[in-house]
N, C-alpha and C positions, 0 to 999 in steps of 0.2 A: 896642233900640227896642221891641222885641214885650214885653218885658218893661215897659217902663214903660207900656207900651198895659193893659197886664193889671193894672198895680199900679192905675192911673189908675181902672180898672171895676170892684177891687175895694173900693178907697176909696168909689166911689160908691153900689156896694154895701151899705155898713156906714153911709153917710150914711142912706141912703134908709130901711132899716133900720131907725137908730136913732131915727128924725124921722117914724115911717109915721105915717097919719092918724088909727088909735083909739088909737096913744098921745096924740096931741093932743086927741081928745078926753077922754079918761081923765081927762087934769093939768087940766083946764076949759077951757081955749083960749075964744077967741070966734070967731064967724064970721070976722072980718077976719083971724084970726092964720091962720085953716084954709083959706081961699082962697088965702095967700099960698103957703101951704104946697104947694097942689096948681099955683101956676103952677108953682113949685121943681121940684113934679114931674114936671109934664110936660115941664120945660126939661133936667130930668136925663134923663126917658127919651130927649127927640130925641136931648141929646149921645151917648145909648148907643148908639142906631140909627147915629148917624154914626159914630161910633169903633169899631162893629163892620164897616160899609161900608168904612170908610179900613181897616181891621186886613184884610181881604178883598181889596184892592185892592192892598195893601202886599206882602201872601205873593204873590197872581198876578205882580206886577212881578219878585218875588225868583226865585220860581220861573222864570220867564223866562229872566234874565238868566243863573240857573244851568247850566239846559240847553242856552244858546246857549251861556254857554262850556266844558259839557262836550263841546261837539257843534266848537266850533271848535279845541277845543283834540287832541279825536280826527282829525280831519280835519288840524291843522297835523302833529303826529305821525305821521299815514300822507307823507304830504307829504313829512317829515325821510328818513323809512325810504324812500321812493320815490329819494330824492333820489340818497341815501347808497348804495342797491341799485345801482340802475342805473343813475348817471351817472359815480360816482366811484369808484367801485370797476371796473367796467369800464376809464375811464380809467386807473385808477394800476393794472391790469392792464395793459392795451397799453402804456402807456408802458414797465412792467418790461419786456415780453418783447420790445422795440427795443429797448431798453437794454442786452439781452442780446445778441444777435443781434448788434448792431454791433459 
């Protein structure tokens, strides 16, 4: 997804670029071609604003979600090891040594 986020900004990039405003005047344009030109561009800069906003917004959720499950998945693991320490190995201790005894 962060990849097509980035393709998406550099396509825009190359539009923006290819279509700037003293090349439009350069080729003769009229006023009307060069207003159109600059809604285009101010319609491209919002979308960039927003798609760097959502791109920002997108890594903090990931990031999140990363660290909750490094953080749960450490915490289930001490858990297993607590478990495994000192419930069951204790048990299937005592159980051996009556096992023996009897």
């Amino acid at each position: 997804m962060l990849l097509l986020v980035l393709f998406i900004l550099l396509y825009m990039y190359e539009a923006n670029y290819r279509n700037s405003y003293s090349t439009l005047v350069f080729y003769g344009y009229d006023e009307k071609d060069i207003m159109k030109f600059r809604k285009k561009t101010y319609a491209i800069a919002n979308f960039k604003r927003f798609s760097i906003i959502i791109l920002a917004i997108d890594m903090g959720i990931l990031w999140v979600l990363a660290r909750s499950f490094l953080i749960t998945s450490i915490i289930g693991m001490a858990t297993i090891f607590y478990i495994i320490a000192y419930i069951v190995i204790p048990k299937a201790v005592k159980y051996s040594i009556r096992k023996v005894t009897l």
